[in-house]
C-alpha positions as CSV (number, residue, x, y, z in Angstrom):
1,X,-4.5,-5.9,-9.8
2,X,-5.7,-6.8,-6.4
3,X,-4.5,-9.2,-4.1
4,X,-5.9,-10.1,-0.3
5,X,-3.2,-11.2,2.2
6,X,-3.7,-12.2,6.1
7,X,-1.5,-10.7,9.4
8,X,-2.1,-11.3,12.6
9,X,-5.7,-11.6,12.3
10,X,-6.0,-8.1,10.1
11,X,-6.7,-8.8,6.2
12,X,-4.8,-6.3,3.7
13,X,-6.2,-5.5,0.6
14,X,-3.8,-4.3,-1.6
15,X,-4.3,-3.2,-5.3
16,X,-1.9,-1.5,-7.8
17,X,-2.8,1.7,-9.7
18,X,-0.9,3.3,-12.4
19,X,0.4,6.8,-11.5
20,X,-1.4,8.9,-13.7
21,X,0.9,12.5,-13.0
22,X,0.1,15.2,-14.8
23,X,2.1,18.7,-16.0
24,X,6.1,19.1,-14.5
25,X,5.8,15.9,-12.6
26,X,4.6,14.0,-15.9
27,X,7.4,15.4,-18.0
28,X,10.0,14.4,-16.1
29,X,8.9,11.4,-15.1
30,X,9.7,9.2,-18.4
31,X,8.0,5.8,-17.6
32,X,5.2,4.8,-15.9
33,X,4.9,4.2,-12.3
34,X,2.9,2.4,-10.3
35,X,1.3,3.2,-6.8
36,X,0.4,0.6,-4.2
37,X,-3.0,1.1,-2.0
38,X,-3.6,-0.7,1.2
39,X,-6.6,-1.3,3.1
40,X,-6.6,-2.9,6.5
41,X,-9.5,-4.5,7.9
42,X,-10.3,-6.1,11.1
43,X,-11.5,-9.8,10.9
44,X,-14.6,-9.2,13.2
45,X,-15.4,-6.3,11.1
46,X,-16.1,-5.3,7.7
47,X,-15.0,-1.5,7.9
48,X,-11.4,-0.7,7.9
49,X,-10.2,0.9,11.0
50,X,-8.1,3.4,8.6
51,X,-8.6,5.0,5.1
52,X,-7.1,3.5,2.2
53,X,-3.5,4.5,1.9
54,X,-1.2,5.2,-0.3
55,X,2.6,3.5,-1.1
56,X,5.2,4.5,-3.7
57,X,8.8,4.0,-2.9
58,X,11.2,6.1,-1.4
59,X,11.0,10.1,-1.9
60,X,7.5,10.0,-3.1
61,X,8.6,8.2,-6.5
62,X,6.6,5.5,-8.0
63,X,7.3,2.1,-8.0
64,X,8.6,0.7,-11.5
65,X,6.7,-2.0,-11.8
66,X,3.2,-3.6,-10.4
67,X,4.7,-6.8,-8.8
68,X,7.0,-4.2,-7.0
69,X,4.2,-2.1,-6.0
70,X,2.4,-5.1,-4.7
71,X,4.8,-6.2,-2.7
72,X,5.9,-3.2,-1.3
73,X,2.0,-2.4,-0.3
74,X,2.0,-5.5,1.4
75,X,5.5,-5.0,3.4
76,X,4.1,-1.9,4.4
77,X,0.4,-2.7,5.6
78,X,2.2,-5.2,7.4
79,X,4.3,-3.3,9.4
80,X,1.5,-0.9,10.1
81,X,-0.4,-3.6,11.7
82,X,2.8,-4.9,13.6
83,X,4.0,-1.5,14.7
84,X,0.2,0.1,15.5
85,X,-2.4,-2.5,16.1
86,X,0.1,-5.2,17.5
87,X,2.4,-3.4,19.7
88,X,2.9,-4.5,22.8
89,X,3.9,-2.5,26.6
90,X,7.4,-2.5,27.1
């Protein structure tokens, strides 16, 4: 699932893959997760100023479902843009 979103003249891209841990991790990990991955790109440009990164939730988990991943991509990639490529001097 993929899904393009607009902020402050940056587009997100931001797709949902299904954690796929193996060994320890995998065992105690009972059902699946899901893992969000942003990619921020500049209007004027089609390269992304960044390399695609990576969201689960907090302490490294997985989110539970996709909608949640998705979501929580896009919250992210959009404070990323406010708090690096939007700051302002104060």
């Amino acid at each position: 699932m993929t899904r393009i979103y607009e902020h402050e003249g940056y587009t997100l891209e931001v797709s949902v893959e299904a954690d796929l841990a193996i060994g320890a991790k995998r065992l105690a990990q009972r059902r699946p997760g899901y893992i969000a991955v942003v990619r921020i790109f500049q209007a004027s440009s089609p390269l992304s100023p960044l390399s695609p990164l990576r969201f689960g939730e907090t302490a490294g988990r997985p989110f539970s479902t996709e909608a949640d991943a998705l979501m929580g991509g896009y919250s992210a990639g959009r404070n990323l843009i406010d708090d690096v490529f939007c700051h302002e001097a104060r």
